[in-house]
C-alpha positions as CSV (number, residue, x, y, z in Angstrom):
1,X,50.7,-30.2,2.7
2,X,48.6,-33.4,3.9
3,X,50.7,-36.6,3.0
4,X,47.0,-38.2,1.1
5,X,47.4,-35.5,-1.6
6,X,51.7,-36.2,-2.0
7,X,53.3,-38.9,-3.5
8,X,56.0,-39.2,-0.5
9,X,58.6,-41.5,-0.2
10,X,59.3,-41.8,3.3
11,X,62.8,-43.0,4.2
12,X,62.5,-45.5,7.3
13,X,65.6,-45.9,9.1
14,X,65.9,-49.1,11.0
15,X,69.5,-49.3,12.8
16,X,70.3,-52.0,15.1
17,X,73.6,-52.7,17.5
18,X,76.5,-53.8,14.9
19,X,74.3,-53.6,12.2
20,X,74.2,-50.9,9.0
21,X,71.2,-48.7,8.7
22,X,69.0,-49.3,5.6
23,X,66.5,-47.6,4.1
24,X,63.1,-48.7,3.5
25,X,60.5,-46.6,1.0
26,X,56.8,-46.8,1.5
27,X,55.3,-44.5,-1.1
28,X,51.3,-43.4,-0.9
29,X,49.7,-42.8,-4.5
30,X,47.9,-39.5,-5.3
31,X,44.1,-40.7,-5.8
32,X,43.6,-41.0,-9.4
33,X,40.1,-39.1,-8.7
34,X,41.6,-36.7,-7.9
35,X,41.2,-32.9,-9.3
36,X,43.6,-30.4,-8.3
37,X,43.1,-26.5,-9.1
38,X,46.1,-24.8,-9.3
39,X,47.8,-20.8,-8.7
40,X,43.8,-19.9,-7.8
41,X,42.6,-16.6,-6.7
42,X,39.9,-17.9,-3.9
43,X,37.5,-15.4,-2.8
44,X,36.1,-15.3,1.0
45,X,32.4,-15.0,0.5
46,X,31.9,-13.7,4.0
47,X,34.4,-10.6,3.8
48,X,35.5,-9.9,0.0
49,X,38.9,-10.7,0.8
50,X,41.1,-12.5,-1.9
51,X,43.5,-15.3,-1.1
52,X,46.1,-15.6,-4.2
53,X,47.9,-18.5,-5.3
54,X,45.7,-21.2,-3.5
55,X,45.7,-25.0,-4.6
56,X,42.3,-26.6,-3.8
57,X,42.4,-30.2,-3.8
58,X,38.8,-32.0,-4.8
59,X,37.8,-36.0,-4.6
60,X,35.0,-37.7,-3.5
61,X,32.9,-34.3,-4.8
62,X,34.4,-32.9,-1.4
63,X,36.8,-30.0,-0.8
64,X,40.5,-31.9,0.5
65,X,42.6,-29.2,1.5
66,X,43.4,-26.3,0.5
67,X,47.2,-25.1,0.5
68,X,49.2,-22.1,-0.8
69,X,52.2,-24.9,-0.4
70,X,54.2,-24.5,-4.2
71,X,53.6,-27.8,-6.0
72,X,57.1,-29.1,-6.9
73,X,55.5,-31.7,-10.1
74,X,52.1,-31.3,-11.5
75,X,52.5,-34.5,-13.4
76,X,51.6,-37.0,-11.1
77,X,48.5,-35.1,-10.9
78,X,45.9,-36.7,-13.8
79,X,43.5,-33.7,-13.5
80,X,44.7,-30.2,-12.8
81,X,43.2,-26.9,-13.9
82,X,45.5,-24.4,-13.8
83,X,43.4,-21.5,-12.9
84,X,46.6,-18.7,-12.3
85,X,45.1,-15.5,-12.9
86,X,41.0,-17.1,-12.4
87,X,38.6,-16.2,-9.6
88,X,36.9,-18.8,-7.8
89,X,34.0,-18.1,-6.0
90,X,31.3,-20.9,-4.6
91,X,28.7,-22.2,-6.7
92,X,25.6,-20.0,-6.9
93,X,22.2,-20.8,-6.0
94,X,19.0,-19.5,-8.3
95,X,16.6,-19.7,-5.3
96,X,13.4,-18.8,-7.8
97,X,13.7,-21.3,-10.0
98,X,11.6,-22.8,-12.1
99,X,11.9,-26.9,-12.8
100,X,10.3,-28.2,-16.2
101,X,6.8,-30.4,-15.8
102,X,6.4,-33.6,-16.7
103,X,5.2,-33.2,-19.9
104,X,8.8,-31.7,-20.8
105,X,10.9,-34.6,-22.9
106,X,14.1,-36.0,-20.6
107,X,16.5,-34.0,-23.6
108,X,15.0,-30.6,-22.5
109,X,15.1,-31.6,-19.1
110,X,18.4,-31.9,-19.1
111,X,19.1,-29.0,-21.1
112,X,17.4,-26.6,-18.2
113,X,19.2,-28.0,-16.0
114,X,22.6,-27.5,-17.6
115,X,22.0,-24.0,-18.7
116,X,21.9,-23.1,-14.5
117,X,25.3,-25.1,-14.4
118,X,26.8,-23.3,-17.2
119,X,26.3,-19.6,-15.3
120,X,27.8,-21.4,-12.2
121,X,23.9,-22.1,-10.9
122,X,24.9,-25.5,-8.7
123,X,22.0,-25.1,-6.4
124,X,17.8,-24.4,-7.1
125,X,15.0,-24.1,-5.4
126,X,12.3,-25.0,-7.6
127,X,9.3,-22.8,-7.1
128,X,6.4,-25.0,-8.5
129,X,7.0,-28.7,-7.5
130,X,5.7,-31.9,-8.7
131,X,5.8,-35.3,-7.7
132,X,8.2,-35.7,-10.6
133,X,10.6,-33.3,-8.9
134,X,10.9,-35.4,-5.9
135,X,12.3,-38.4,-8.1
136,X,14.6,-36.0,-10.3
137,X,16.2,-34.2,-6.9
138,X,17.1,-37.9,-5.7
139,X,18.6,-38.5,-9.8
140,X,20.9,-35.4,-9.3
141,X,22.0,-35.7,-5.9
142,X,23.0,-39.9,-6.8
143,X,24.7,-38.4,-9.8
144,X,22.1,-40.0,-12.5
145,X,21.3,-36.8,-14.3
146,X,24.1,-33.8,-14.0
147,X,22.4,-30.8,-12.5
148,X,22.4,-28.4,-10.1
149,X,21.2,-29.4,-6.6
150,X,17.6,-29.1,-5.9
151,X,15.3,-28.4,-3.3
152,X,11.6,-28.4,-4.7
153,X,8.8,-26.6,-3.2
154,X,5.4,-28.8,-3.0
155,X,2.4,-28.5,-5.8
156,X,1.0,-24.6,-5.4
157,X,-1.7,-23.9,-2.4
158,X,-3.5,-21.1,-3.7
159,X,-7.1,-20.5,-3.5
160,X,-8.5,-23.0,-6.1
161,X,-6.6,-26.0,-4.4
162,X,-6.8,-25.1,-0.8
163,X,-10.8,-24.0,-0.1
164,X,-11.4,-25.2,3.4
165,X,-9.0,-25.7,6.4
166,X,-9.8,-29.3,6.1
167,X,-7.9,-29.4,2.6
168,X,-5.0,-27.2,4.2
169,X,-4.7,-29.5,6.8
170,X,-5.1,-32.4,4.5
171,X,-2.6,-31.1,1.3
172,X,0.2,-29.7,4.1
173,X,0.2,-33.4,5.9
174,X,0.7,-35.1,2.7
175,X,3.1,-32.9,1.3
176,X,5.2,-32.7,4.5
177,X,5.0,-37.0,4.0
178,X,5.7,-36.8,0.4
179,X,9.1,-35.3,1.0
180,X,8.7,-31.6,-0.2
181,X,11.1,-29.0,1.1
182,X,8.9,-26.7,2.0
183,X,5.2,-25.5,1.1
184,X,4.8,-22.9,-2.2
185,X,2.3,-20.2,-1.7
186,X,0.2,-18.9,-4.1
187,X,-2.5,-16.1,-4.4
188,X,-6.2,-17.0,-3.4
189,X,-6.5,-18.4,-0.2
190,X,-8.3,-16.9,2.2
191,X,-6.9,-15.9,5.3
192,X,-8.9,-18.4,7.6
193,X,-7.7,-21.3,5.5
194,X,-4.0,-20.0,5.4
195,X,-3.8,-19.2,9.3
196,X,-4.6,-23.2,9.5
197,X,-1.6,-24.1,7.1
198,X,0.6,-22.2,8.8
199,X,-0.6,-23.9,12.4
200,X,-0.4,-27.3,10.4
201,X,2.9,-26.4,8.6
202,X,4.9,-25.6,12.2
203,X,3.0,-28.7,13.7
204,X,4.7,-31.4,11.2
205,X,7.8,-28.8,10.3
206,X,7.9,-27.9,6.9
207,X,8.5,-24.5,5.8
208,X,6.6,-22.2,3.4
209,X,7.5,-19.6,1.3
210,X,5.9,-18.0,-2.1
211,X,3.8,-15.6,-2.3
212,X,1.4,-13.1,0.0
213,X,-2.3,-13.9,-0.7
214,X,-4.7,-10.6,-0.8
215,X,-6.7,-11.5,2.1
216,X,-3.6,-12.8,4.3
217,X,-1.7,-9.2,3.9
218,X,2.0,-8.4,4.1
219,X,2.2,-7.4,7.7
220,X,-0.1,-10.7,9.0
221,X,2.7,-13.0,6.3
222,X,5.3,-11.4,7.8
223,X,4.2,-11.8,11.4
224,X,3.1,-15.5,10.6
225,X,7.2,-16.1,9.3
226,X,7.3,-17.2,6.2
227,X,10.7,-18.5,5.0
228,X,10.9,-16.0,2.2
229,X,8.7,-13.7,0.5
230,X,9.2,-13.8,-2.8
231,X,9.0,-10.5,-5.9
232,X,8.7,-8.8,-2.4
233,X,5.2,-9.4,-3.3
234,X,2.4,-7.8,-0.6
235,X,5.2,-5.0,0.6
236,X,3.9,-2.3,-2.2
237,X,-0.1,-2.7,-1.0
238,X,1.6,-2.6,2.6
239,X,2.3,1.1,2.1
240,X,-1.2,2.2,1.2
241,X,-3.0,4.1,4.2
242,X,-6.2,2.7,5.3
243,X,-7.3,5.8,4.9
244,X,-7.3,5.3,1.0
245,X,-10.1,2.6,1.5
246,X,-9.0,1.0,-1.7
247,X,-10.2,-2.8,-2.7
248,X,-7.1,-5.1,-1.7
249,X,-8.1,-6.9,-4.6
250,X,-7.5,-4.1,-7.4
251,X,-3.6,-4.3,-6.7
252,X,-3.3,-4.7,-10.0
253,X,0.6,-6.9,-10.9
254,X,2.0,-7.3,-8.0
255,X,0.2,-3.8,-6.1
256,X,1.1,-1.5,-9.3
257,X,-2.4,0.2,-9.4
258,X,-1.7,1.3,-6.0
259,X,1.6,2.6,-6.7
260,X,0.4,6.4,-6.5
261,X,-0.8,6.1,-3.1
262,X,1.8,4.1,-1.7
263,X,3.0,5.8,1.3
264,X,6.6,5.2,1.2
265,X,7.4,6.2,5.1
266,X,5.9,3.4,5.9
267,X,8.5,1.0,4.5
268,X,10.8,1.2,7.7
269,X,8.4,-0.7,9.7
270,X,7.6,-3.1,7.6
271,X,11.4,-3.9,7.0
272,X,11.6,-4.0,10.7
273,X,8.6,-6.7,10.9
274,X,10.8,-8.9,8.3
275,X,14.2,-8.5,10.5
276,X,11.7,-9.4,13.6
277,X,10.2,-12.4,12.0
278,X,13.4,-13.5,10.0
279,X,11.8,-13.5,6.6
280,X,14.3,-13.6,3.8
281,X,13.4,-11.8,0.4
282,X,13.6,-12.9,-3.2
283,X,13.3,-9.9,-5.4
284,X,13.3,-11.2,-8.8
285,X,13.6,-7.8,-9.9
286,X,14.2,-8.6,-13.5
287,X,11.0,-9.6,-13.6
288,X,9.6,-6.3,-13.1
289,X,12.3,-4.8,-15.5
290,X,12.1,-7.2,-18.0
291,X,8.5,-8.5,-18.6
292,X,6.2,-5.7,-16.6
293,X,8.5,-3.1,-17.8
294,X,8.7,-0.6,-20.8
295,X,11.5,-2.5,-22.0
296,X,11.3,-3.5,-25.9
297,X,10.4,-6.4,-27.0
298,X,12.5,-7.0,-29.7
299,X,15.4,-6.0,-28.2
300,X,14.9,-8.7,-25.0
301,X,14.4,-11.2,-28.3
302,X,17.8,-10.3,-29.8
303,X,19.7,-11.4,-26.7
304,X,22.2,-13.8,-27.1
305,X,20.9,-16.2,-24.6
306,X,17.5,-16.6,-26.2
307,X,18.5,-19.1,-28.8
308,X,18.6,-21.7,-25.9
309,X,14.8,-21.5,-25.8
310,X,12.5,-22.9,-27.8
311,X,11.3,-20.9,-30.7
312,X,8.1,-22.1,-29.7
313,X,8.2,-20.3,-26.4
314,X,9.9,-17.1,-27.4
315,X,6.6,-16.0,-29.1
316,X,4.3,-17.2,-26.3
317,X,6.5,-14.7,-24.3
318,X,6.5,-12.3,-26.7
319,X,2.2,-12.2,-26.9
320,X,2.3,-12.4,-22.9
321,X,4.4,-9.4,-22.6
322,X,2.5,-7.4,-25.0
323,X,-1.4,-8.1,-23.6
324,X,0.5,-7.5,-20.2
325,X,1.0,-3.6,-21.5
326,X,-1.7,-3.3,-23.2
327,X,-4.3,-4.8,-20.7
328,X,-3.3,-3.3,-17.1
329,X,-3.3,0.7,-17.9
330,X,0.4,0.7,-17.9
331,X,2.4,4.1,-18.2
332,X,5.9,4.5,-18.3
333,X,5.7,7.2,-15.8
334,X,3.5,4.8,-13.5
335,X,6.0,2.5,-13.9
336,X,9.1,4.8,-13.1
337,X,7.7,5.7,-10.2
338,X,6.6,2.0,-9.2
339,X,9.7,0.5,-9.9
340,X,11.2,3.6,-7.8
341,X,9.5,2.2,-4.5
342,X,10.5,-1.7,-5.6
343,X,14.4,-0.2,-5.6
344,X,13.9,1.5,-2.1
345,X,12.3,-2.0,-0.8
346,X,15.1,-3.7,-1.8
347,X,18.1,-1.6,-0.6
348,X,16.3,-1.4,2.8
349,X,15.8,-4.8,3.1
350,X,19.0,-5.7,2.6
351,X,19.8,-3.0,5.1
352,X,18.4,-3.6,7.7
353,X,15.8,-6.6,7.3
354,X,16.3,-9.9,7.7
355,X,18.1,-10.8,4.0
356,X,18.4,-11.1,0.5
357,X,18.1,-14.0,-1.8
358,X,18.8,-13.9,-5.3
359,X,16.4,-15.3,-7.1
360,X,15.1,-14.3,-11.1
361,X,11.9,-16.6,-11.8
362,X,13.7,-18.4,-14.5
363,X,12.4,-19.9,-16.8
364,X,9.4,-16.8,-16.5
365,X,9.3,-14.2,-19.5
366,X,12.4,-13.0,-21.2
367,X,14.7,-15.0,-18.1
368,X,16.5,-18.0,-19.1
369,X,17.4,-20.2,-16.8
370,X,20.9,-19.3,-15.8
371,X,21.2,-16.3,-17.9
372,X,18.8,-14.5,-16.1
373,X,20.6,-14.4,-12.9
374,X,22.9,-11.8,-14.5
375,X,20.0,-9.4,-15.0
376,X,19.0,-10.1,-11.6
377,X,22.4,-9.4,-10.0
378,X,22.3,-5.8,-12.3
379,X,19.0,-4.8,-11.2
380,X,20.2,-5.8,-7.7
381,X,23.0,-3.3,-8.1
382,X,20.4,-0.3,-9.5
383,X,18.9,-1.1,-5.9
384,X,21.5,-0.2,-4.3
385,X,23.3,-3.3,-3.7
386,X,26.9,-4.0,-3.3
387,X,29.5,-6.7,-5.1
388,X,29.9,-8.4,-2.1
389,X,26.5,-8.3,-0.9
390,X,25.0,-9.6,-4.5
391,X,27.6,-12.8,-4.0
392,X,26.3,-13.2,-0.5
393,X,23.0,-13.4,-2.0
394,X,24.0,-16.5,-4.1
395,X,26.4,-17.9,-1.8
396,X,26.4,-17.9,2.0
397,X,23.1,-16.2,2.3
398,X,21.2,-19.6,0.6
399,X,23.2,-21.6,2.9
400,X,22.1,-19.9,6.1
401,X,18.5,-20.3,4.9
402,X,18.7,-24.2,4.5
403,X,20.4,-24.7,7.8
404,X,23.7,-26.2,6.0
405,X,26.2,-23.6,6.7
406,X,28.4,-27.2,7.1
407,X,28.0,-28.5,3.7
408,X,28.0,-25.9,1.2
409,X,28.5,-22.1,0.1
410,X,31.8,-21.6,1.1
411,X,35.5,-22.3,0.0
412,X,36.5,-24.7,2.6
413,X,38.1,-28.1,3.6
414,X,35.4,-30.6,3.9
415,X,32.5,-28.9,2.1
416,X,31.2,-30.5,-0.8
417,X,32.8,-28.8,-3.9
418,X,30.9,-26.8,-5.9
419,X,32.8,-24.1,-7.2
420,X,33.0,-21.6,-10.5
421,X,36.2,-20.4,-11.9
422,X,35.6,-17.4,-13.2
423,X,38.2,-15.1,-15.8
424,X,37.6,-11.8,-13.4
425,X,37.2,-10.6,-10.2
426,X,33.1,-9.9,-9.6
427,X,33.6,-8.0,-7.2
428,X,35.6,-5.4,-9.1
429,X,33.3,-5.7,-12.0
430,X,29.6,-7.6,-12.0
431,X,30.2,-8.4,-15.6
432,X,33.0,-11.2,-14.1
433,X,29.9,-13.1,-13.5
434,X,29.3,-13.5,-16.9
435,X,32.7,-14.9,-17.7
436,X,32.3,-18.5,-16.5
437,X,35.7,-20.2,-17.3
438,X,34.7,-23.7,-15.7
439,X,32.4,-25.0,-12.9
440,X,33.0,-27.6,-10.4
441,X,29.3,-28.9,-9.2
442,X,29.5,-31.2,-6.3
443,X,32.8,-32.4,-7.6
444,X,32.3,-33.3,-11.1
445,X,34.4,-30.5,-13.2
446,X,32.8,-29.2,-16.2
447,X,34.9,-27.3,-18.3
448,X,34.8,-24.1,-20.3
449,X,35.0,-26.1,-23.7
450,X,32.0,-28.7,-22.5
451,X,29.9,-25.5,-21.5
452,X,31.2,-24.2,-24.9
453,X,30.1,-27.7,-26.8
454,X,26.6,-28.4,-24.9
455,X,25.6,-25.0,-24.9
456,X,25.9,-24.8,-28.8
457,X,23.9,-28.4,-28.9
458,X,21.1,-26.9,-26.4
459,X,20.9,-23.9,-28.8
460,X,20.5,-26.4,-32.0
461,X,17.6,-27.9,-30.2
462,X,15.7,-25.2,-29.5
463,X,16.1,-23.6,-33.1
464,X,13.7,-26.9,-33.9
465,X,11.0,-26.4,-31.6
């Protein structure tokens, strides 16, 4: 073990000619920052593998060591969790998230943000960005607010805000200036004026990522590399034949109306452009089996998790999801057979395209933030997905996407520690995700009873509004 985490007493022996030899101490105190996990069970992200009995040693919010060593006295230690028995996995990242506007008080701010930490959420990537967000990211990461870490997409570019190429060129500049992490996509803009955000995008290097607008296409997105396509939106209207001579515009949510002539041999190639152009996916497929689904309403209502939001908001969800049904022709069988192809998509993607994300759209219809990364990581599994692969998802997978394979998303000495104890192994069970037992976010710990304690507050909040 590393002498900084060991209160040694090193015996110094200094004998000269015709003299005795006496000892001299020189002992190094144990930081009193820091937090020492004990008797862990660490699992290896990459490969699946548990390590048993493993001491991780946090200060400074960074990984120290990590040791199998037996301790001889916990004692001197002034913060250990003893986590015999525990999994630990990294911290997740919710890379569809969804970041509270301005006109949200600081309280429920706050709340949101704790809600991804208490599912082990440490990282976002908010979806819908404002110039608020910019200041909040810089609050989190100095330790002002507690929160997950955040990467914030700019304000949408869709086809009301971007008209021209002028304004593309204009709105990408300033965005790219204003310290955005990458450009959010929405539907609208036409495929002149997006081919000259793209151009201007690469030129001052920001990313983009979002959505696939109608006149753009899946294969010409694809081909132009976004970083991630999210709700594999565009991939559905991909697999209708020309031949069909339908009206790209009639796709309907997210190309359901075009679900019966979706030709479904066609998915192969288009999971080859994305391996080609090394565009990750975000399903956020419990969007699609939650809201767009034939899933009742008031049984989505009497989950546990929604007493953390507003009561306010529950029925504005509720009214969306039932004008949703009732106003796009939906049929169950339609559905079946459209959620079918979305399942096929998905496994083959993660097959053999370029990667998965996970990602649930929270907070969007019936997903609370946090929460809803469960139902994301089942309907992930109904796809086809494995354990391991799901926590790759979440783990090493968001990583490799933001470049920083060095700083987080793994178990290792010198990575900043963010890390979630958890009472199972997931990996033999998904349900272990949903037994949170404490979560370590860029080393401030946060324990089981503080989730316990500020979830019940959260929930006391919301019952108000």
């Amino acid at each position: 073990m590393k002498t900084a985490f060991k209160k040694i007493t090193l015996l110094l022996f200094v004998c000269t000619l015709g003299s005795s030899c006496q000892p001299k101490q020189h002992v190094k105190e144990i930081s009193p920052t820091l937090i020492l996990i004990s008797k862990a069970n660490v699992i290896d992200v990459r490969t699946g593998q548990v390590r048993s009995g493993q001491n991780i040693y946090i200060d400074s919010g960074k990984i120290k060591e990590i040791s199998a060593l037996e301790i001889d006295d916990l004692s001197q230690y002034r913060t250990v969790i003893d986590a015999e028995g525990q999994y630990i996995i990294p911290g997740m990242a919710e890379m569809h998230a969804h970041i509270p506007q301005p006109s949200t008080s600081q309280e429920r701010l706050e709340d949101v943000l704790f809600l991804y930490l208490s599912n082990g959420i440490t990282t976002i990537r908010g979806m819908l960005g404002h110039p608020d967000h910019l200041a909040l990211r810089k609050k989190v990461q100095d330790k002002a607010i507690l929160g997950p870490r955040i990467f914030t997409s700019s304000p949408s570019l869709n086809g009301n805000s971007v008209k021209t190429e002028e304004e593309a060129i204009e709105k990408v500049k300033a965005y790219q200036k204003a310290g955005y992490d990458f450009l959010k996509i929405h539907p609208g803009i036409q495929r002149n004026v997006f081919d000259k955000l793209v151009n201007t995008a690469n030129e001052v290097g920001i990313p983009f990522a979002g959505h696939v607008p109608v006149d753009v296409g899946i294969r010409h997105a694809l081909e132009s590399k976004f970083a991630s396509i999210d709700h594999v939106d565009g991939f559905l209207e991909g697999l209708v034949p020309e031949s069909a001579n339908v009206d790209p515009a009639s796709n309907g949510f997210f190309g359901y109306n075009f679900t019966p002539l979706a030709d479904t041999t066609k998915i192969d190639e288009l999971v080859e452009l994305s391996k080609e152009n090394k565009v990750w996916i975000v399903p956020t497929q419990s969007l699609f089996e939650r809201w767009f689904a034939p899933t009742n309403v008031d049984s989505l209502l009497a989950e546990p998790e929604m007493k953390y939001m507003p009561k306010s908001t529950l029925e504005n969800w509720k009214r969306i999801k039932l004008q949703t049904l009732e106003n796009s022709g939906f049929s169950v069988s339609q559905w079946e057979q459209f959620d079918a192809i979305r399942r096929s998509l998905i496994k083959k993607l993660q097959d053999n395209g370029h990667g998965i994300l996970l990602g649930s759209d929270a907070p969007q219809l019936f997903n609370v933030p946090g929460f809803s990364v469960q139902h994301e990581m089942q309907g992930m599994a109904r796809a086809g997905m494995q354990p391991l692969e799901i926590l790759q998802s979440a783990t090493i997978n968001p990583v490799i996407f933001f470049d920083m394979e060095d700083t987080f998303g793994e178990i290792k000495e010198g990575m900043e520690a963010d890390l979630v104890l958890l009472a199972g192994n997931p990996l033999d069970d998904l349900k272990n995700f949903t037994k949170v037992a404490g979560v370590v976010a860029r080393g401030t710990w946060i324990s089981n009873a503080e989730i316990e304690k500020r979830l019940k507050d959260i929930a006391e909040r919301a019952s108000k509004n």
